[in-house]
N, C-alpha and C positions, 0 to 999 in steps of 0.2 A: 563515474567508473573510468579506471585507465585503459589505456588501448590494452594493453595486455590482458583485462579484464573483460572487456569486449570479445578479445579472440578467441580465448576461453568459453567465455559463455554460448558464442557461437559453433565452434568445431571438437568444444569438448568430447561428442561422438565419437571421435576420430582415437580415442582410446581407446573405446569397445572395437573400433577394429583391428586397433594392433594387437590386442589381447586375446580377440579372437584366430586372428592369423597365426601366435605362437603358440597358441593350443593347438591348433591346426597339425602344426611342423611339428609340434610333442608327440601327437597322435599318429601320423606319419611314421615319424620316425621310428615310434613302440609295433610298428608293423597293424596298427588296427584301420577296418574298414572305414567306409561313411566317414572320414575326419573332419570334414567342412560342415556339416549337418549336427552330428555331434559338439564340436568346439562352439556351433551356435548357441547348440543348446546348453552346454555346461555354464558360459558365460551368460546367457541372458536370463537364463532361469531365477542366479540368485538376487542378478538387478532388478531385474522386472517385480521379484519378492519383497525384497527391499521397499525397493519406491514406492510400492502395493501399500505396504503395512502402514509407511508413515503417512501416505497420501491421507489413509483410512480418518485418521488422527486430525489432520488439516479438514477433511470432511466434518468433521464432528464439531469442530468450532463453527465453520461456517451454516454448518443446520442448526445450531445454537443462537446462532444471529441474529436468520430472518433476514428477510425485507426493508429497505428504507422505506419508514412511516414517517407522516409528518398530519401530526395529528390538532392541530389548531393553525392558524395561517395568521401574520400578522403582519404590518408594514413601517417599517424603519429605512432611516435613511444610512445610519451607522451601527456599528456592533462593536463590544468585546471579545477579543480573539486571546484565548489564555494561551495560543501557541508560543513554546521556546522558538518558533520559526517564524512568528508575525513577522518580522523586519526583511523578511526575504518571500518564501513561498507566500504567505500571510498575506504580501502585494495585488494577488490573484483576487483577491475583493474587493482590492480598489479598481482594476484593469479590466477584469472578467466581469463580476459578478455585480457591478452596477451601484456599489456602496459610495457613497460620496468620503465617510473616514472610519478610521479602523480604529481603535484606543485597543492599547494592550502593555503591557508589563516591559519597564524601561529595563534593555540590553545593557544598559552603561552605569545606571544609577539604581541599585539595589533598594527597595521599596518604591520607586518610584513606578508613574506612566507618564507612557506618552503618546500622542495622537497623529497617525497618519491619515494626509489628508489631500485631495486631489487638487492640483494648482489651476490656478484661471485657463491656463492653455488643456488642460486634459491630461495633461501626457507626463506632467511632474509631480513628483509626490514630496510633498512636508513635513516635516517633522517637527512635533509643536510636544514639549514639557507642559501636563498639565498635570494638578495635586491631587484630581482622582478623577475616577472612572464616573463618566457622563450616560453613555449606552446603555438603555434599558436590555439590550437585549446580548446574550452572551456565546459565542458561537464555543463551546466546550469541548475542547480535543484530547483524548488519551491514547496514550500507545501503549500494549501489554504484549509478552509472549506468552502462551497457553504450553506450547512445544518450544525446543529448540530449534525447529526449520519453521516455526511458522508465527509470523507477526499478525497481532490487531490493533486495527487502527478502528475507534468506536471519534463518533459525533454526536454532540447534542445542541438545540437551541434552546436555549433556557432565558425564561423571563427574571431577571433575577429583582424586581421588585415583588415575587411572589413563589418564586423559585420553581414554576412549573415549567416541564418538558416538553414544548413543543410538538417536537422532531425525535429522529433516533434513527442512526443510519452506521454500519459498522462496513468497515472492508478486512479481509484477511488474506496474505501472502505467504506462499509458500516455499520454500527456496529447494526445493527438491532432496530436502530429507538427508539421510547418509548417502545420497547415490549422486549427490550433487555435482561433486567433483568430475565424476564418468556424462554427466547426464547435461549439464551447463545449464545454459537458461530453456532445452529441449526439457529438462522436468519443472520448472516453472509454474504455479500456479497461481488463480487468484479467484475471486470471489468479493462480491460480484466483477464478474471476470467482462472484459469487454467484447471477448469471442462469441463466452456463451450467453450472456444475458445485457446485451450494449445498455437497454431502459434502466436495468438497474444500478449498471453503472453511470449513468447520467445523472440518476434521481440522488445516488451517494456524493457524487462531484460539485454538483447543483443545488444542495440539499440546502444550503443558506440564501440561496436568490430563491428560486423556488415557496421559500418558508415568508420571507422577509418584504422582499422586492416583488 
């Protein structure tokens, strides 16, 4: 995100107040009482409505979800990662999560894989062309939108010598609906969110160490 995307998402509020200040002076000036108490209300009523309705909507996928289950436990050293992002975030299994290599769908060579893999020192990672996938086990990532303000990101660990579901772990994001703009990252949500439920967002983050490791 660029700075100017940051300042935004931060003092974006800062337009409900000047919105509300020129309602203010309209009311004022039309000679009517209560102007500050009023201009609150005409202005926040239809935001607060707003974010209300789509909120409703992001709720509804997330009660759809559930829980991160991880319903058989198994131990691998490597995984399949079908992520378009293995070559970068995708890293977070070799660094984080204790995978000694990752094999996933070559960036540069269409049909091809290839295997990332941690160097004698720890701390580098290889990249090694190989003609197929080794990994019993395959960490399955999809992205959907359900709404237009609101993303799912679903997980699964699948055996693919038998193609059973492990795991199953979903997060969904909500970019704060039509009120975005006034609201920034103040309308913001998510699911499992780290505020309101930190275990669950652990269990979703962790769900391939946890499952695997």
């Amino acid at each position: 995100m660029t700075i100017t995307g940051l300042i935004w998402a931060a003092f974006a509020p800062l337009l409900l107040v000047l919105i509300v200040w020129l309602v203010r002076w309209g009311l004022r000036k039309a000679g009517v009482g209560h102007a500050m108490p009023l201009a609150i209300l005409f202005v926040a009523t239809p935001v607060a409505s707003v974010w209300f309705w789509d909120r409703a909507e992001f709720v509804s996928v997330c009660e759809g979800e559930g829980k991160p289950m991880i319903y058989r436990k198994a131990s691998a050293d490597g995984i399949f990662l079908n992520s378009g992002t293995a070559n970068s975030f995708g890293m977070r299994y070799l660094h984080d999560e204790g995978f000694l290599l990752v094999e996933a769908p070559s960036i540069y060579k269409r049909g091809g894989w290839v295997r990332y893999q941690r160097g004698s020192d720890k701390k580098t990672i290889n990249s090694i062309d190989i003609p197929a996938i080794t990994a019993r086990y395959q960490v399955w990532e999809d992205f959907s939108q359900p709404f237009s303000h609101t993303g799912l990101s679903q997980t699964k660990i699948i055996d693919r010598t038998t193609g059973e579901a492990l795991t199953k772990a979903d997060s969904a994001t909500f970019s704060g609906g039509r009120m975005k703009w006034v609201l920034g990252a103040w309308g913001v949500l998510s699911c499992p969110g780290t505020m309101i439920s930190p275990q669950d967002f652990q269990d979703y983050y962790h769900l391939a160490r946890n499952t695997l490791r």
